[in-house]
N, C-alpha and C positions, 0 to 999 in steps of 0.2 A: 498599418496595412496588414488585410489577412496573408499569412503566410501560406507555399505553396502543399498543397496535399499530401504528394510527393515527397517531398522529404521525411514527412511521418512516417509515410511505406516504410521509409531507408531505417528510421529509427526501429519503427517495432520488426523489421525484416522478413514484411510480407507486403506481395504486392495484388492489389486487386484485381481481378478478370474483371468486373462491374465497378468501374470509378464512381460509378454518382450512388455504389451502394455507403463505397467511405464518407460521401459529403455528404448524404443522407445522415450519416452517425453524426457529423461536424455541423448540423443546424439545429440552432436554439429555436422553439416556437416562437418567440416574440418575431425571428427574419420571418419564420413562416406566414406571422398574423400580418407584419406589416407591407410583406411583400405580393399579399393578392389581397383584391378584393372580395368579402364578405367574410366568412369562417372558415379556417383554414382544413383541409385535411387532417387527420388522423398520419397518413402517409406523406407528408412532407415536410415532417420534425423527426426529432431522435428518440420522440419520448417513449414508442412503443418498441424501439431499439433499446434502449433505455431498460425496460421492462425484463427482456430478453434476456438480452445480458447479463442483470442480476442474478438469476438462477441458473446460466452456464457457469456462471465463477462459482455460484457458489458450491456446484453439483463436482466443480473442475478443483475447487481449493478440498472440500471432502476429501473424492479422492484420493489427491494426494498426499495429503495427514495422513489415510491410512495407510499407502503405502511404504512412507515416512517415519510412519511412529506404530507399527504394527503390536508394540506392547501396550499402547497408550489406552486406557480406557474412556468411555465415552463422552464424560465429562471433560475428559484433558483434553480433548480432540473439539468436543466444541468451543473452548478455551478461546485455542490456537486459531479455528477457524473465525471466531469474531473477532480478532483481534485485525487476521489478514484484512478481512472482508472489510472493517471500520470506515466508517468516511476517513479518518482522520488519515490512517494506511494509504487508502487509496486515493486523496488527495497527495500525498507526495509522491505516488505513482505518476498521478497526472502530472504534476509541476516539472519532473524529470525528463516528460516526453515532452515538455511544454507546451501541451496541449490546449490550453486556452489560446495560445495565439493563432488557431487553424479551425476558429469559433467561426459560423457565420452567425449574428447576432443582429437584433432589431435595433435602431438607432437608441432608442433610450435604452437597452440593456449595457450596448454601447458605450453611453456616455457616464452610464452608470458606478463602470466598471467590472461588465461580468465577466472579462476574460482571466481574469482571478477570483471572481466565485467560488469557494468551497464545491459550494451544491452543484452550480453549471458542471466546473471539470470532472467531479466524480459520475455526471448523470452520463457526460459523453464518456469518460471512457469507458464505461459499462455498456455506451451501444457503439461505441468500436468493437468490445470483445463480442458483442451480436454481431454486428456485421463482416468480421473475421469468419464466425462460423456460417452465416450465412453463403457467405461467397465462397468460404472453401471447403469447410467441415469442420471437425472435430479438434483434428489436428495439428492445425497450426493455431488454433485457437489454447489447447493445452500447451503448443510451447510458446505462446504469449504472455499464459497465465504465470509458469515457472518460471520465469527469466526476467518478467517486470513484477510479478507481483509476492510469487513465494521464497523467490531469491532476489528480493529488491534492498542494495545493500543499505544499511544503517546511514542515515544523513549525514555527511560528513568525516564519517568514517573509514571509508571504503580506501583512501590512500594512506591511512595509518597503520594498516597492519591488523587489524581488529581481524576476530576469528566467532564474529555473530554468527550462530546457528543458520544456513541455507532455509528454515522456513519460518523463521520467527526473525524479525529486524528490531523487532525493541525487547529486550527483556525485562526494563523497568516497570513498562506499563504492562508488560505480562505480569508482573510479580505479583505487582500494582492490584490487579485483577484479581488474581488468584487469593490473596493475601484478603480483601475485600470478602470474597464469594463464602472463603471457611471462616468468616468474622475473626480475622487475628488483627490484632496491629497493623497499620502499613509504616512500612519498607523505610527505615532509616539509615542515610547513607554517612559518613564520618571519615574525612579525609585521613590516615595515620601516619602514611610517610609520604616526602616528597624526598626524592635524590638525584644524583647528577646534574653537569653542569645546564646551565641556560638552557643551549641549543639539542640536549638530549637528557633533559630530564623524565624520570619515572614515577608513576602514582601510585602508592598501594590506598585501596578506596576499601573501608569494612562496610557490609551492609550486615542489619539485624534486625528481622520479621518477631518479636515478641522476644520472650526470654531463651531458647534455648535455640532459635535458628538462626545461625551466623556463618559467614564466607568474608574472605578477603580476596583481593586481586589485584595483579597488578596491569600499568597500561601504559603507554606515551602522554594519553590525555588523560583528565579526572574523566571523563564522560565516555572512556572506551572503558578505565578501569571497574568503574561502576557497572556498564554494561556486563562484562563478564564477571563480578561477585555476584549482581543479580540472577545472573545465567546458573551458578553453583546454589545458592540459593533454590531458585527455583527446580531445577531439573530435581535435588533434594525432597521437595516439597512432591512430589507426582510421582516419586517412588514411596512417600510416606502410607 
């Protein structure tokens, strides 16, 4: 059962003046094709919402990298901004607001299973954040972007204690990137200490980008420790 619109308000914490702009965002062309006869509209799918949205995020994720990393040169910034913008990002954007459950979808997308689609959830929520600025402006559409998408915490992490950078949530696959783009090596990670007991052990995790770039760190988890040696790592790399 599609779940109520309503509660989405509640999650991204903004509430529509126009309701049928948000369910406008929440329909997949296939409900549009199957649910009139002949050819559907242009205006009664998400996809030209869809469209919209792409370049408010991505004019709103700008932004605020420059605000953010006002030493950062232009490279480092568009870095950081494709990484935000990635399907891969902003599918666990979508998953968090579980946004596929508030899909109106055609019966065969349906039965298909798109309300876990990669493609489906990233296309809507990109015409959420259209139809955000549609109905209200600028503004709550920027504190949409911050809150779910530039400070959207690391999977998993977020009750560990982790101290992931407010506008980058992966730093592996940032390194990852980075480490790729000036042709070095990528990113080797190596357990070197585990300590303490069971219920409160600590990871120190080395990471090593070719021969002379190396961080260690420590973490509750391998996968938090890792995160911040890549963090040392990379932040090293962009002052190089």
């Amino acid at each position: 059962m599609r779940a109520d619109p309503a509660s989405l308000e509640l999650k991204i914490s903004y509430r529509f003046s126009d309701g049928e702009m948000l369910r406008r965002a929440l329909i997949h062309s296939s409900h549009a094709h199957e649910s009139r006869t002949g050819a559907a509209s242009p205006q009664q799918d998400n996809e030209q919402l869809e469209f919209l949205g792409d370049s408010i995020l991505g004019f709103l994720t700008a932004e605020a990298l420059m605000r953010r990393f006002p030493g950062y040169r232009e490279g480092d910034l568009s870095r950081l901004k494709a990484h935000l913008v990635s399907a891969a990002h902003l599918h666990g954007v979508a998953r968090r607001l579980d946004l596929g459950s508030y899909l109106e979808l055609g019966r065969s997308e349906e039965m298909s299973g798109g309300r876990a689609k990669k493609t489906l959830l990233v296309d809507a929520l990109e015409a959420v954040i259209a139809a955000v600025y549609l109905d209200g402006g600028i503004e709550p559409v920027r504190d949409f972007v911050a809150a779910h998408i530039l400070d959207a915490p690391f999977e998993g992490d977020e009750a560990e204690g982790t101290d992931i950078h407010p506008a980058l949530t992966n730093f592996k696959s940032a390194l990852q990137e980075l480490a790729q783009s000036r042709k070095l090596p990528q990113p080797r990670y190596t357990i070197v200490q585990e300590r303490g007991p069971e219920h409160a052990k600590m990871f120190t995790v080395e990471v090593r980008v070719g021969k002379d770039c190396t961080a260690q760190a420590e973490g509750r988890t391998k996968k938090i420790a890792a995160q911040r040696a890549a963090r040392v790592v990379y932040e090293r790399m962009l002052t190089e």
